[in-house]
C-alpha positions in Angstrom: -7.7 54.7 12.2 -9.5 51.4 13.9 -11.5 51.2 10.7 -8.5 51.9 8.1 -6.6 48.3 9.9 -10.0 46.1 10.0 -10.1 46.1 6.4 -6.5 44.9 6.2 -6.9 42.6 9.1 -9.9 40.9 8.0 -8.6 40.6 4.4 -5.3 38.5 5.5 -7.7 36.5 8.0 -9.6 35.3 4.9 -6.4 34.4 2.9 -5.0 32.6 5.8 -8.5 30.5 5.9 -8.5 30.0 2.4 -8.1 26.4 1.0 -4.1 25.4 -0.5 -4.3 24.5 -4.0 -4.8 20.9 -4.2 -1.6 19.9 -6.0 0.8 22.1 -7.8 2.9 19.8 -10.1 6.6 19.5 -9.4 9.1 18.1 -11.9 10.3 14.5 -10.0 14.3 13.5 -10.5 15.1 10.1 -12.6 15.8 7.2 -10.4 18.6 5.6 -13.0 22.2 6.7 -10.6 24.3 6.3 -13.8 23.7 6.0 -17.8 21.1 7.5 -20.4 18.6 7.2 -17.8 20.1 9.3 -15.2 19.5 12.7 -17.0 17.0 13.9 -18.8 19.0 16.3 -21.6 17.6 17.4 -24.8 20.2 15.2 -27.1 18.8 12.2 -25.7 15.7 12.0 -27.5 13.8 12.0 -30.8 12.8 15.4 -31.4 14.4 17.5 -34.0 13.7 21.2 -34.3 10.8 21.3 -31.3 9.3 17.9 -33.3 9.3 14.6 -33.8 7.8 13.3 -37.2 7.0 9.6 -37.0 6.3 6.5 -39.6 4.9 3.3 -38.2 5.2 -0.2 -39.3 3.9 -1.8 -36.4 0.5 -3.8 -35.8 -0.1 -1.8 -32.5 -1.8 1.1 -34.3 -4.0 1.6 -31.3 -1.6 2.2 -28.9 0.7 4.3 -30.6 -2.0 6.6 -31.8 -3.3 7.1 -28.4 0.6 8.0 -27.3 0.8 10.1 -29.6 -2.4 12.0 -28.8 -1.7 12.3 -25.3 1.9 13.6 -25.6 -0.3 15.7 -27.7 -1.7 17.6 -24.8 -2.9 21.5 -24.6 0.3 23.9 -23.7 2.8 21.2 -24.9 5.8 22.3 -26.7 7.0 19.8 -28.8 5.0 18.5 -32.0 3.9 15.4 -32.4 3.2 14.6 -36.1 3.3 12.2 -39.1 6.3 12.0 -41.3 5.5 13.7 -44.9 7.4 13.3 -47.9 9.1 17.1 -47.0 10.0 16.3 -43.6 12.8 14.2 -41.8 11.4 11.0 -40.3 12.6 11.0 -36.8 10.7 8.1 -35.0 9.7 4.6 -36.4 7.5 2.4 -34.7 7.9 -0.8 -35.2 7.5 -4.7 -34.0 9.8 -7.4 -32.9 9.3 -10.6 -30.7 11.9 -11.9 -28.3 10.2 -14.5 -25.5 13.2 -14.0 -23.3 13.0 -10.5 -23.4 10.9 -8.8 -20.4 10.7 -5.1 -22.1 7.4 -5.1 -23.7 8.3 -1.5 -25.8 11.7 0.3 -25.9 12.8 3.1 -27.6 16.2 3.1 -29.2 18.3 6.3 -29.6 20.0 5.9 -33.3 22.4 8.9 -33.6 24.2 10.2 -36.6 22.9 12.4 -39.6 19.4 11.3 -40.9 19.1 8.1 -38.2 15.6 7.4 -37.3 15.4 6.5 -34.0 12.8 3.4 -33.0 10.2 2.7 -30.4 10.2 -1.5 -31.0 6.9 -3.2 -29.0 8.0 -7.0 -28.0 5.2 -8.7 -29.6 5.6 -11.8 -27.3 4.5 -9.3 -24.0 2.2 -7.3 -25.9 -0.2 -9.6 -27.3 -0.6 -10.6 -23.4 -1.4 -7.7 -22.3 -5.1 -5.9 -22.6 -5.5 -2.2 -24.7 -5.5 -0.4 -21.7 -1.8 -2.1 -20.4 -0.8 -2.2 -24.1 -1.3 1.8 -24.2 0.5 2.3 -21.2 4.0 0.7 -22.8 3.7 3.4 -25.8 2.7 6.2 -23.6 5.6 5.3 -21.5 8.3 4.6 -24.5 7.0 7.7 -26.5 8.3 9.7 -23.3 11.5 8.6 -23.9 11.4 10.0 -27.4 10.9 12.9 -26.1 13.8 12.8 -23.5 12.2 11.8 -20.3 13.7 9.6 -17.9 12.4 6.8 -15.4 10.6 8.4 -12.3 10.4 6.6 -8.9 6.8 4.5 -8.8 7.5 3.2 -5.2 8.4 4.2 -1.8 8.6 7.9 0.1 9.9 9.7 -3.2 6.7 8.2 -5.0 5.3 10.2 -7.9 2.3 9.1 -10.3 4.4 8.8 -13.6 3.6 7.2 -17.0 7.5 7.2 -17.0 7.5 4.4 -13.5 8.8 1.5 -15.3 6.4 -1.0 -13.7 4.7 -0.9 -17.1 1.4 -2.6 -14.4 1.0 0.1 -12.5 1.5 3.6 -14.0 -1.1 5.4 -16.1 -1.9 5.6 -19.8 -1.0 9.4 -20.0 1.5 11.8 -19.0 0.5 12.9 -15.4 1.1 16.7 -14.1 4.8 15.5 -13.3 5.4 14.2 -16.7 4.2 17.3 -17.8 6.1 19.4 -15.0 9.4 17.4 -16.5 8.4 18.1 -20.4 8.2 21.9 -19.7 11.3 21.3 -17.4 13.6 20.0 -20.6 11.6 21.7 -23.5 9.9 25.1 -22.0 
């Protein structure tokens, strides 16, 4: 009998000694208390039928290719692809320049039959910003096309986000919670 319980007894020893996973991602709340922001919901974004077909008519080719690729990731559930003359354009990126303003991107839900909804880059921040910041804002503004929220960049509730707002400090990529909030709203 001693030998039938070592077996058992030496197996839970080694799963109680065995290393945690380093980081399992967790979807993060938005950290908007009231408006568009405050949810993340399915209406409020770009994609139409599980994709979102896009045109551009911006200068920031760069930028919006490389959100478009990394939105683009392995296991993701919406489709990220060029408009084509059988499709319904849903996204158009495009330029404007407003000094005064402080958004360098933002995205622009247009509703109604047929709208095409915009991500605008503000020209007057962009062209001050390097690539790497530059890809950042339409990493960031391409995840609200695709209905995500702000996240919290600060404080106890911190999460690594391409969704923070301090377009300075986040990454260039959807992180494990952006991804964790993607499969949240989308599957």
């Amino acid at each position: 009998m001693r030998n039938l319980l070592a077996g058992p007894a030496a197996f839970a020893a080694v799963l109680l000694l065995a290393p945690v996973p380093a980081h399992v991602a967790v979807a993060a709340p938005c950290i908007a208390k009231s408006g568009s922001d405050a949810t993340e919901t399915r209406e409020d974004s770009s994609v139409d039928d599980g994709e979102i077909r896009w045109t551009a008519s911006t200068k920031y080719r760069a930028e919006y290719a490389h959100a478009n690729r990394a939105w683009s990731y392995p296991g993701a559930r919406i489709r990220i692809a060029p408009d084509a003359a059988t499709t319904v354009n849903d996204l158009n990126y495009e330029d404007f320049s407003e000094a005064r303003n402080a958004a360098a991107g933002v995205w622009s839900r247009r509703p109604g039959p047929a709208a095409t909804d915009l991500i605008r880059f503000n020209k007057a921040r962009m062209d001050t910003y390097d690539p790497a910041t530059r890809r950042m804002v339409a990493a960031h503004e391409l995840g609200h096309a695709l209905g995500l929220c702000h996240k919290s960049g600060s404080g106890k509730n911190a999460v690594s986000s391409v969704m923070w707002p301090d377009v300075a400090q986040y990454p260039d990529a959807p992180t494990d919670v952006d991804k964790a909030n993607l499969k949240k709203l989308w599957g």
